[in-house]
C-alpha positions as a Markdown table, in Angstrom:
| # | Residue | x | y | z |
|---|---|---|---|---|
| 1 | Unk | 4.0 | -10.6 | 23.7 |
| 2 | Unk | 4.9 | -13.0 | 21.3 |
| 3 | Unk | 4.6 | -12.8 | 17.2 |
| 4 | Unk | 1.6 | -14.2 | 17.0 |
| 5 | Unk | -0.4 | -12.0 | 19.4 |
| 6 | Unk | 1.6 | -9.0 | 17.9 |
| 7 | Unk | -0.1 | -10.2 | 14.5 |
| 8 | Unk | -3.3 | -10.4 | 15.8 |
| 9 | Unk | -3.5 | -6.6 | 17.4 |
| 10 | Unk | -2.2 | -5.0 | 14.2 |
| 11 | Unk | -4.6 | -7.6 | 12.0 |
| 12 | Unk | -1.7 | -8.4 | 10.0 |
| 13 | Unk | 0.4 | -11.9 | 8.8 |
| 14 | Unk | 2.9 | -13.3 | 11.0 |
| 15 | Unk | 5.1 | -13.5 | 7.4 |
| 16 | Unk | 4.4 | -9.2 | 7.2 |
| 17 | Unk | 5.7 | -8.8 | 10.5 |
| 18 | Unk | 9.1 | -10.4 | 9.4 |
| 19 | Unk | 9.2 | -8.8 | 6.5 |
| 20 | Unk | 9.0 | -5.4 | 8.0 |
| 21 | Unk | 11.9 | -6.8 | 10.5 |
| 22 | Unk | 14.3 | -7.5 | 7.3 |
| 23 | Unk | 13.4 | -4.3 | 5.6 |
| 24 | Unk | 14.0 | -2.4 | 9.2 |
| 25 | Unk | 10.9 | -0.9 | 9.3 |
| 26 | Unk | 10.7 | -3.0 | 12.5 |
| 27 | Unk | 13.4 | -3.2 | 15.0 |
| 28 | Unk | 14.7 | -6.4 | 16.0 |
| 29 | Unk | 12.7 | -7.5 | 19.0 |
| 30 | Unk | 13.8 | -9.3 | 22.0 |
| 31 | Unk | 14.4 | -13.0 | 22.1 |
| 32 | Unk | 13.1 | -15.1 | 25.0 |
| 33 | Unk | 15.5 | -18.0 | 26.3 |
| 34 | Unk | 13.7 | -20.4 | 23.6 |
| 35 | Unk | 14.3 | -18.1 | 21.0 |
| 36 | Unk | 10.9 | -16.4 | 20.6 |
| 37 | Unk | 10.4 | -13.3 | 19.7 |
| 38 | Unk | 9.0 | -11.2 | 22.8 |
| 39 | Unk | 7.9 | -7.6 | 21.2 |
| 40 | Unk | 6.1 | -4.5 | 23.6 |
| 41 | Unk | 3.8 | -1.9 | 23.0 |
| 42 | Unk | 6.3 | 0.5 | 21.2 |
| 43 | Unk | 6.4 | -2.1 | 18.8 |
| 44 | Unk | 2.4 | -2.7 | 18.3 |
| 45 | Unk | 1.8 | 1.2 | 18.0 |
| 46 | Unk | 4.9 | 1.4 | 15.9 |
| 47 | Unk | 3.2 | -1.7 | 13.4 |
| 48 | Unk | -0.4 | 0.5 | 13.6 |
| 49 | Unk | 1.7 | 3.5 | 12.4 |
| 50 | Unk | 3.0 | 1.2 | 9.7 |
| 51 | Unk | -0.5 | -0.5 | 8.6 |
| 52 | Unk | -2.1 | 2.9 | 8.7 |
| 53 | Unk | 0.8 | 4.6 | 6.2 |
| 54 | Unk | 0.1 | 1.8 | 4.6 |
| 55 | Unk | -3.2 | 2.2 | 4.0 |
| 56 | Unk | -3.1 | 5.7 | 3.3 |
| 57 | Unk | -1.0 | 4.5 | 0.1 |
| 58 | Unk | 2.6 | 5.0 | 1.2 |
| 59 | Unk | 5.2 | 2.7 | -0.1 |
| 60 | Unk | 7.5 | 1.1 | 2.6 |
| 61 | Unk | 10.3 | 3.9 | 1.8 |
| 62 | Unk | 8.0 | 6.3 | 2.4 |
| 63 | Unk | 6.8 | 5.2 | 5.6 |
| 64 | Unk | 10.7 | 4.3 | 6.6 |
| 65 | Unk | 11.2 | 8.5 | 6.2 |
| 66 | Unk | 8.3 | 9.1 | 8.3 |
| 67 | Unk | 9.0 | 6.8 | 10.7 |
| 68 | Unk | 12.5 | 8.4 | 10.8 |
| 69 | Unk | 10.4 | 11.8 | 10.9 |
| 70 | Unk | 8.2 | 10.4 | 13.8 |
| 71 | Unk | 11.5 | 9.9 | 16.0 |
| 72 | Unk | 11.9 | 13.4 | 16.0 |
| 73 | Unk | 14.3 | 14.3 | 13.5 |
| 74 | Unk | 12.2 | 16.5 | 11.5 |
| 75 | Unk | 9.5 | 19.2 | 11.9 |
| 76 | Unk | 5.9 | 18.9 | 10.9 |
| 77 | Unk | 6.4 | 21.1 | 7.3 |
| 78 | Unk | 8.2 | 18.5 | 6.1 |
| 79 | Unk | 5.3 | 15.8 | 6.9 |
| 80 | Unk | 3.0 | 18.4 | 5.6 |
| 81 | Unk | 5.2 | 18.2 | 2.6 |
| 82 | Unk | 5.2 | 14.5 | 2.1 |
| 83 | Unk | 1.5 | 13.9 | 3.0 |
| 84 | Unk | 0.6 | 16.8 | 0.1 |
| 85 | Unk | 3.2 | 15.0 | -2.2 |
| 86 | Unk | 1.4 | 11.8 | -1.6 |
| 87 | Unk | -2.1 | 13.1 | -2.2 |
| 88 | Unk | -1.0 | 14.6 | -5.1 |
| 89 | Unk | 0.1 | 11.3 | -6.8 |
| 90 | Unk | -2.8 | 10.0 | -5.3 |
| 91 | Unk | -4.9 | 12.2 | -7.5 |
| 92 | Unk | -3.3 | 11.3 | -10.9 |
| 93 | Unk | -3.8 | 8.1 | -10.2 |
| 94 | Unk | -7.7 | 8.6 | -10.0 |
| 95 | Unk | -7.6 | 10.7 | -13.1 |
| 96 | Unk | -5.3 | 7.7 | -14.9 |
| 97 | Unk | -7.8 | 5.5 | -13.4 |
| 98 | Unk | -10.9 | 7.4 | -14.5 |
| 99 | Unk | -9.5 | 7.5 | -17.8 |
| 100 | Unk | -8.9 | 3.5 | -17.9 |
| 101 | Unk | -13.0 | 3.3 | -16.5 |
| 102 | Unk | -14.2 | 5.2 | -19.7 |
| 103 | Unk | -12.5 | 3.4 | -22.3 |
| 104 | Unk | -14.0 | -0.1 | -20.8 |
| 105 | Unk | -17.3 | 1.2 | -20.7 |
| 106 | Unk | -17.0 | 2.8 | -24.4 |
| 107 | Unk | -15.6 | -0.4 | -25.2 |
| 108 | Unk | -18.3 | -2.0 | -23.6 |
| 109 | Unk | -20.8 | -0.4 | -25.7 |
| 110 | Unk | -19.3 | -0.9 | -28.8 |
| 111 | Unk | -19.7 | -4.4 | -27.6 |
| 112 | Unk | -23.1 | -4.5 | -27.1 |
| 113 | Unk | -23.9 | -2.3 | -29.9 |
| 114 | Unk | -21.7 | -5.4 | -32.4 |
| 115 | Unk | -23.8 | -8.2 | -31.5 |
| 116 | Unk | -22.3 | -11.5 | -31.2 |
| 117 | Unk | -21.8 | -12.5 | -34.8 |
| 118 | Unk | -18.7 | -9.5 | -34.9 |
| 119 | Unk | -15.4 | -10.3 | -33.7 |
| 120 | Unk | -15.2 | -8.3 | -30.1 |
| 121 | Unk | -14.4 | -4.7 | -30.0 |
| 122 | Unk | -12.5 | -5.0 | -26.8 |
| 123 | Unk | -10.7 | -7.5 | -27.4 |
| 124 | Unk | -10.1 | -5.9 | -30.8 |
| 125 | Unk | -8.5 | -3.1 | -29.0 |
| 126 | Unk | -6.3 | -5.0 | -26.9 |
| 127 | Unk | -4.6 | -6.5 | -29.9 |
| 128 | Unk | -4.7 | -3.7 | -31.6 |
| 129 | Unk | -3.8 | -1.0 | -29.3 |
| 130 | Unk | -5.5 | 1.9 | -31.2 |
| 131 | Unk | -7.5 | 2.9 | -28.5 |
């Protein structure tokens, strides 16, 4: 199949699919005699793998160790490992993001508790960067 199709299946850009190919998350595929690129099913499941890391919040190193993992030269503890790793930082990132939530909405209400004839307290706080 050619790149485009290969897009299509994976529901990603044609210019993601190179990318992956110059960061070698991707092998190089096969070239037909007028130079396209002619990839297989080993490469569609091995872009879903990709996407799917991806989506899980993996970076592109990341997913370039499990994909080395997924070839078979690891065991399943040290996935385990790296998918507890991940969901950890996943979690501080909820509580830094929870944290970010409450001081727009406190900000927010100081707003509407102001009234329009005050300079803005969020904007105020921006500048200011005492809160």
């Amino acid at each position: 199949m050619k790149i485009g199709e290969l897009a299509t299946k994976a529901k990603v850009n044609i210019d993601t699919i190179r990318y992956y190919e110059r960061r070698d998350l991707l092998r190089q595929p096969k070239r037909s005699a007028s130079g396209y690129r002619i990839y297989s099913a080993t490469d569609v499941k091995r872009l879903l793998f990709i996407v799917h890391a991806k989506e899980l919040g993996f970076t592109l190193e990341e997913i370039k160790t499990l994909l080395s993992l997924q070839s078979g030269r690891s065991n399943c503890n040290e996935v385990r490992q790296i998918a507890t790793n991940k969901a950890s930082e996943i979690s501080l990132r909820i509580q830094s993001l929870l944290r970010i939530q409450n001081v727009l909405l406190e900000l927010a209400e100081k707003c509407e508790q102001k009234g329009t004839n005050d300079s803005c307290p969020i904007l105020n706080a921006m500048e200011n960067d005492d809160e």
